[in-house]
C-alpha positions as CSV (number, residue, x, y, z in Angstrom):
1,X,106.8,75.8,286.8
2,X,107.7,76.0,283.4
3,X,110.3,75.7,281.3
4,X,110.8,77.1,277.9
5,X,113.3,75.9,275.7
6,X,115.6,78.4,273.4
7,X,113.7,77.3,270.1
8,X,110.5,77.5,271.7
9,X,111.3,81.2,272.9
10,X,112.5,82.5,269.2
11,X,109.5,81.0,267.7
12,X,107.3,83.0,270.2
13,X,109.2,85.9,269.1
14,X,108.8,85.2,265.7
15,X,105.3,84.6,265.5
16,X,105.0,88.0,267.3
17,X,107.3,89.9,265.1
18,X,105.4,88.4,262.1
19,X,102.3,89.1,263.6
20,X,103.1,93.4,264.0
21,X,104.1,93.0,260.2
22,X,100.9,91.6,259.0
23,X,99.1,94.3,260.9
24,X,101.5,96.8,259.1
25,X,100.1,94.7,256.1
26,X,96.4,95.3,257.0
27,X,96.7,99.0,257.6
28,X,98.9,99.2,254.4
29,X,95.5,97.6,252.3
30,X,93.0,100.4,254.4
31,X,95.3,103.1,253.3
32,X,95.0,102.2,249.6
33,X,91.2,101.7,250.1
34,X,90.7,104.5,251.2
35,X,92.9,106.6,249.3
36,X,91.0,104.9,246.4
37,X,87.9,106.3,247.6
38,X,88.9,109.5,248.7
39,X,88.6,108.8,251.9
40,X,92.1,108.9,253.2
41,X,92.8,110.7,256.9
42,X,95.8,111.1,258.5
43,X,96.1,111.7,262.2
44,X,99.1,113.7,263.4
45,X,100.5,113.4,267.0
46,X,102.9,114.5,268.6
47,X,105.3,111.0,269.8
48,X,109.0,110.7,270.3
49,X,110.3,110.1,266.8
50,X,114.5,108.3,268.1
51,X,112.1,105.6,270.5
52,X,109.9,104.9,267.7
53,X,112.9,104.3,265.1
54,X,114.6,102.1,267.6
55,X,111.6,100.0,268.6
56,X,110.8,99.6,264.6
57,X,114.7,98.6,264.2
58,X,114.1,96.4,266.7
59,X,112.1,94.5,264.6
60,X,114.6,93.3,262.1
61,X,117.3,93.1,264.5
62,X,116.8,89.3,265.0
63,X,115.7,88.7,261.4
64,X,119.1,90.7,260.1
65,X,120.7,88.2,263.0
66,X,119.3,84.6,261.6
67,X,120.3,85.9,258.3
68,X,123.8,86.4,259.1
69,X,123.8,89.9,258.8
70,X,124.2,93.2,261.6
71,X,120.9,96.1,261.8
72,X,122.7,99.5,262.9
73,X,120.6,102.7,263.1
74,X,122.6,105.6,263.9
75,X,120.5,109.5,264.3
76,X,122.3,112.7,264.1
77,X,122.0,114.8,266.8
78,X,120.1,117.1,264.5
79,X,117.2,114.6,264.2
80,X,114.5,116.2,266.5
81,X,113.1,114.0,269.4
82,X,109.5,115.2,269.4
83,X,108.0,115.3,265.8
84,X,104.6,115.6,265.1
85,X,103.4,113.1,262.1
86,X,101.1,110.0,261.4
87,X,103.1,107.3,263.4
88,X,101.4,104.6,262.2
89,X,101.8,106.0,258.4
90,X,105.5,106.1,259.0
91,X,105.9,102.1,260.0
């Protein structure tokens, strides 16, 4: 069996939190590209808008944490919880 230590389990996480950044990154350079070259599409869906803002907060939870420093997200009630949008423009 094995054992992972406490460092070895926040660098895991880091790598992977880095990791979801430089993808945000990637897709970031394609939009300019292609909004360069007229090519630009967005693709609307319907997803539940609070989930998505607390898994992106979760993000920068630990980051805010090593830093010293306390992420609080707080939606009105008047924040609908089905939007439709481009997800993956909004992260």
């Amino acid at each position: 069996m094995v054992r992972y230590n406490e460092d070895a389990l926040r660098q895991t996480k880091s790598v992977k939190h880095e990791t979801i950044l430089f993808g945000f990154l990637v897709n970031d350079m394609l939009d300019a590209f292609n909004l360069k070259h007229n090519q630009f599409v967005t693709k609307d869906t319907e997803f539940l808008f609070k989930l998505f803002i607390k898994e992106t907060s979760e993000l920068f939870t630990e980051e805010f944490n090593n830093r010293g420093l306390e992420l609080k997200v707080t939606l009105s009630d008047k924040v609908p919880y089905i939007i439709v949008s481009d997800k993956e423009r909004l992260q």
